[in-house]
Structure formats: structure tokens, C-alpha cells
C-alpha positions in Angstrom: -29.4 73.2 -14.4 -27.9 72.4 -18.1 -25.2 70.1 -16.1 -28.3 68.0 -14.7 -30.4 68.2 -18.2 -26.7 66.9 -19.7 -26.4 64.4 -17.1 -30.1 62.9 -17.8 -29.8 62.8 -21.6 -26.5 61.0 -21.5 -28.5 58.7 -19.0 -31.3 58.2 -21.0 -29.4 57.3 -24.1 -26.7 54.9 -22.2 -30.0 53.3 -21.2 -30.6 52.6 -25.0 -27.9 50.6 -25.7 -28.1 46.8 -26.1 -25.7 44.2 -25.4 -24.0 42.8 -28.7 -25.7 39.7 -30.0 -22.5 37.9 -30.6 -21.4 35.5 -28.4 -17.3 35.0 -27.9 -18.2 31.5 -25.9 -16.7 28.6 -27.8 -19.6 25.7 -28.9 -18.7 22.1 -28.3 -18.1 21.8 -32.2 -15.1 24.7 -32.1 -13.4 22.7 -29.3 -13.6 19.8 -31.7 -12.7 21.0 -34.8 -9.6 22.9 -32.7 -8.8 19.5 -31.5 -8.1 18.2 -35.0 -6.7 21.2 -36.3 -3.4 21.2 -33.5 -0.6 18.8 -32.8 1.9 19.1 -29.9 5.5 18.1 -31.3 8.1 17.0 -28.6 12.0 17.7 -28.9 11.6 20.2 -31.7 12.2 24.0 -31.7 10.0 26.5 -32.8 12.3 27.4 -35.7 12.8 24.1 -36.7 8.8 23.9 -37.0 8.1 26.6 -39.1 10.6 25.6 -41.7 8.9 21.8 -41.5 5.5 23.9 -41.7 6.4 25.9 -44.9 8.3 22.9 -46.3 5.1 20.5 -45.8 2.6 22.9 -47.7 5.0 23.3 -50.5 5.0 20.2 -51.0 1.3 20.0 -50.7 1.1 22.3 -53.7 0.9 25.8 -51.8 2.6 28.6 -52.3 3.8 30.6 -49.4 1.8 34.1 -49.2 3.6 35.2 -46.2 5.5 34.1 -42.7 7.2 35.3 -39.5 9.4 33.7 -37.6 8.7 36.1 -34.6 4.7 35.4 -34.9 5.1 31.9 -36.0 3.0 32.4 -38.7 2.6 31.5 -41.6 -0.1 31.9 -44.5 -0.3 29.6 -48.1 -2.4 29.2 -50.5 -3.4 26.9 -53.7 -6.4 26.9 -56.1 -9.0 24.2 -56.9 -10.0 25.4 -60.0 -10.9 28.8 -59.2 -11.5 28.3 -56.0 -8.7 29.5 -53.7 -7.7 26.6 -50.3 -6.0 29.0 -48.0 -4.0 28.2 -44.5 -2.7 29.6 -41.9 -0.2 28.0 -40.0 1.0 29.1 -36.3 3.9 27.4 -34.2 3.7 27.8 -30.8 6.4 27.3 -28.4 4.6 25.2 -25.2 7.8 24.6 -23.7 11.6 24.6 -24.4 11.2 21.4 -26.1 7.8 21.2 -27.4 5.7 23.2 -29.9 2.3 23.1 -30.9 1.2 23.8 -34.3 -2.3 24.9 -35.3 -3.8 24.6 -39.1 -6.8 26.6 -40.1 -8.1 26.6 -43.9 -10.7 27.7 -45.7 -12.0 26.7 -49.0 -13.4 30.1 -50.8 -15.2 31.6 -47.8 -16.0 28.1 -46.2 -14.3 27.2 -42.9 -12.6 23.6 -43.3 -14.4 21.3 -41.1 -13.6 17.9 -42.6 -10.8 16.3 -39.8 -9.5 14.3 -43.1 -7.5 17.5 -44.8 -5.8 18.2 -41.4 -4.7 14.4 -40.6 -3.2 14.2 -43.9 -1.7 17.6 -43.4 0.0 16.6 -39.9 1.3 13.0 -41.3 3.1 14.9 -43.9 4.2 17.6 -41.5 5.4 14.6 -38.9 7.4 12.9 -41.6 9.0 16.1 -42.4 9.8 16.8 -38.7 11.5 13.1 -38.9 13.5 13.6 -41.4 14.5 17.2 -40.4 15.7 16.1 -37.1 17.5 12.5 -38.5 19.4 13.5 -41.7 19.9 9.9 -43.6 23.2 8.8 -43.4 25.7 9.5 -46.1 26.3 6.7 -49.0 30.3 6.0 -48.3 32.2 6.9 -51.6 32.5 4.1 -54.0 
């Protein structure tokens, strides 16, 4: 008898619960900011990346908070006044010869949006890569 009283209580109260009103689907606007936050690099290895990555922020003014080479992550930050512009950075291998490398920031508690910050971000980051992978020649002695 207390097994079946048990059984209906636990019924009962599993019958209260409501589904979560977050939804994990991604709106058309996430798939479009996501577009212009990620570039696909060809001929370039992952570790070559990340140090292209941190190199490119730096000399966007950020300082490095953090990064792993395992992850491909890496975190920087900078401050507009008093209000901090934090990235994250990850480099993702999508094949032997090609990475992908995503950029999300956040100015205070806003989300980036603006696709302006991030083209700037991956010009500087593909003239890095290009001068990473060609070293200028050496000046012969005089």
C-alpha cells in the first residue's frame, strides 16, 4: 500500500513540472552574426593560428588573459574607459590544412553585434597569417 501511495505522489508531482522556457534553437540573427564572427584559413596549422591570434590582439591593444593550445583558446581583454572589450578567440582545426577561427566580444555585458569590429579584426589577423607564413627576405650585408 505505501509502495502504491509513493508511486502516486512521485506521479503527481512529475506531473507538475514544466518544460524550461529557454529555447537552445539558433534565430536567423545568431547564424548571421556567427557568419561574421568566423573565417576558414587554408594552408595554416592550428599552432601557427593561435600564435597569429594572440599576436593580432596584442597589437590591437589587448592584453592576453589566458590561452591553450590544446583548447585553441584563447581570452583578451582591453578597456574603453572603464568599460572592459573582452574576446575570446578559438582555432579550430577543419582539416589538416585548414583552420577556422571564431571571435566573440563583448563590450561590458553587451554582446558585439556590429560585423565592423570583426572585419577589422580578421584583416589584421590575415595580414599576420601572411607574414607568418612568408618571412621577408633578408637585406644582403652591405
Amino acid at each position: 500500500m505505501r509502495i502504491i501511495a509513493l508511486s502516486m505522489l512521485l506521479a503527481s508531482i512529475a506531473g507538475c513540472v514544466s518544460e524550461p522556457s529557454v529555447s537552445l534553437q539558433m534565430d536567423q540573427s545568431a547564424v548571421e552574426t556567427r557568419s561574421y564572427q568566423s573565417r576558414t584559413f587554408d594552408d595554416v596549422d592550428k599552432t601557427v593560428a593561435l600564435q597569429a591570434v594572440m599576436q593580432t590582439l596584442q597589437d590591437l591593444g589587448f592584453v592576453i588573459k589566458s590561452g591553450d593550445a590544446r583548447l585553441g583558446l584563447v581570452t583578451a581583454s582591453r578597456y574603453d574607459g572603464v568599460i572592459e572589450l573582452a574576446v575570446t578567440a578559438t582555432v579550430r582545426e577543419n582539416s589538416s590544412t585548414s583552420v577556422e577561427v571564431r571571435l566573440n566580444a563583448n563590450f561590458g555585458l553587451q554582446r558585439v553585434d556590429d560585423p565592423e569590429p570583426y572585419r577589422d579584426f580578421f584583416a589584421a589577423l590575415t595580414q599576420s597569417l601572411f607574414l607568418s607564413t612568408n618571412p621577408a627576405p633578408a637585406k644582403p650585408a652591405a
